[in-house]
C-alpha positions as CSV (number, residue, x, y, z in Angstrom):
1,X,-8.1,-5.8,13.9
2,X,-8.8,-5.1,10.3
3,X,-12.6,-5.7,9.5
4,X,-12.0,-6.0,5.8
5,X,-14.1,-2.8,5.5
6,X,-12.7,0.2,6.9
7,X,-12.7,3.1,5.6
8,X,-9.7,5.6,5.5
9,X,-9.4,9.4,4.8
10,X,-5.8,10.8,3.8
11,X,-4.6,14.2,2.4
12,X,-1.8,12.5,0.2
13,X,-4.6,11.6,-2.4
14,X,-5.6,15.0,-3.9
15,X,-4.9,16.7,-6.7
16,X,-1.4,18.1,-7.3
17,X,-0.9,21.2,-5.1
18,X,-0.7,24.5,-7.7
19,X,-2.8,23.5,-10.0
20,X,-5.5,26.1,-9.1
21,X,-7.4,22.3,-7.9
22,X,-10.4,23.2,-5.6
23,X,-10.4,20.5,-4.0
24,X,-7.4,20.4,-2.7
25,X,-9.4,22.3,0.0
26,X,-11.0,20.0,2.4
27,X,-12.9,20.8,5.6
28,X,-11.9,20.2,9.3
29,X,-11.2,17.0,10.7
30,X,-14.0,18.0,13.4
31,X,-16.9,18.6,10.3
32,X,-15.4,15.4,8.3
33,X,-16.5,13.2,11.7
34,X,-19.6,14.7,12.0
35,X,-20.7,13.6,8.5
36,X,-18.5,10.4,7.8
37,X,-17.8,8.7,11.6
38,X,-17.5,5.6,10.5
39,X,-14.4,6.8,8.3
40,X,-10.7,5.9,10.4
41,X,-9.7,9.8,10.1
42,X,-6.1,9.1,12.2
43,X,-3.8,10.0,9.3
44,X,-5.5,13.6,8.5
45,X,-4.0,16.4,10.4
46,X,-6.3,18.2,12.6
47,X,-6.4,21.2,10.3
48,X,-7.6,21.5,7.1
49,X,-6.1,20.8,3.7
50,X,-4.5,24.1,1.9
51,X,-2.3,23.2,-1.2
52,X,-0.9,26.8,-2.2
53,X,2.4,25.8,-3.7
54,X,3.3,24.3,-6.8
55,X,4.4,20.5,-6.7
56,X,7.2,19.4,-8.5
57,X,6.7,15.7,-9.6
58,X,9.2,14.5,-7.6
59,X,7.4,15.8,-4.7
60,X,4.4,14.4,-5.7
61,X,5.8,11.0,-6.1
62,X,7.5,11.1,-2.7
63,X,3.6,11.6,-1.2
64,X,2.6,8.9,-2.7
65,X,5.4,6.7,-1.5
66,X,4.6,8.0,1.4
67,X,0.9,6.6,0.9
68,X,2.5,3.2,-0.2
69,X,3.9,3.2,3.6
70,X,1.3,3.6,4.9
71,X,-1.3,1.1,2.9
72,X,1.9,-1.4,4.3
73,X,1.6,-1.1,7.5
74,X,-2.7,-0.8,7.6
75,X,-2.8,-4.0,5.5
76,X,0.8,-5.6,6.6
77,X,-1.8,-8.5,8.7
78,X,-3.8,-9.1,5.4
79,X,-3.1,-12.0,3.4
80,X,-2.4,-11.7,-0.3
81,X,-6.1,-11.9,-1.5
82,X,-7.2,-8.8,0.5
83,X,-8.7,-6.1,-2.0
84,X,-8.1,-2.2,-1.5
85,X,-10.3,0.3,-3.3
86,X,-8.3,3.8,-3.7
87,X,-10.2,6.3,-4.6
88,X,-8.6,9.7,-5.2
89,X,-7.8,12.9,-8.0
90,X,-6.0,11.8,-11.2
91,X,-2.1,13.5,-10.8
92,X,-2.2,11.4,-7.8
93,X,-3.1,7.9,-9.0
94,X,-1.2,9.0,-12.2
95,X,1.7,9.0,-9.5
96,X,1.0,6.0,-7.5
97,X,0.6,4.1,-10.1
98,X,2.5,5.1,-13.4
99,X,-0.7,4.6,-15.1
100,X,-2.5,7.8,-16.7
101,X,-6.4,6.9,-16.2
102,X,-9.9,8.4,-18.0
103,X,-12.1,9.7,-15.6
104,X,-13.6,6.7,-13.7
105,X,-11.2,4.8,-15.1
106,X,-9.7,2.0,-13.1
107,X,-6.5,-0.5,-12.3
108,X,-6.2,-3.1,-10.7
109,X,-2.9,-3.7,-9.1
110,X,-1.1,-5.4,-6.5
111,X,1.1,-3.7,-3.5
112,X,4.2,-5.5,-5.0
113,X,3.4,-4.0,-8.6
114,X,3.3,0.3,-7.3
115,X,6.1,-0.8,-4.7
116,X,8.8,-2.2,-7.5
């Protein structure tokens, strides 16, 4: 079951692909678990991150709706107090959540609010 503090890695929270974005550049699954174990790693694909192409913003809001699917189904036992930090780059969150932040900027919002 859900501890209420797991941690999760997923691709679909970098930067826009094209942008020139290094960090859209991640290292292998295998180095990621030698540093961060304790991180659930099930959703990145065993090879690395490369982002060469440019993304349209459609595309990019289909990734995140993608993300939105999968938040459901991690959190779908949760009840409706349950708190999830998302941290990623800022055409992402831009996308998931129609809101452009400042740099370490925050929002807080609920599941219902980025799914309507």
């Amino acid at each position: 079951g859900l501890s209420g503090h797991d941690l999760y890695l997923h691709d679909n929270l970098l930067e826009r692909q094209g942008n020139g974005n290094l960090m859209n550049e991640r290292r292998s699954k295998t180095e990621l678990k030698k540093e961060f174990g304790i991180w659930d790693m099930s959703s990145l694909p065993d090879l690395p991150s490369f982002w060469a192409n440019h993304e349209s913003d459609y595309t990019l809001r289909q990734r995140m709706f993608m993300f939105i699917m999968l938040l459901t189904d991690i959190y779908s036992e949760c009840n409706e107090d349950s708190h999830v930090l998302i941290v990623g780059h800022s055409d992402a969150i831009t996308a998931l959540t129609g809101k452009h932040l400042k740099n370490a900027e925050y929002v807080s919002l609920t599941l219902k609010d980025i799914t309507t």
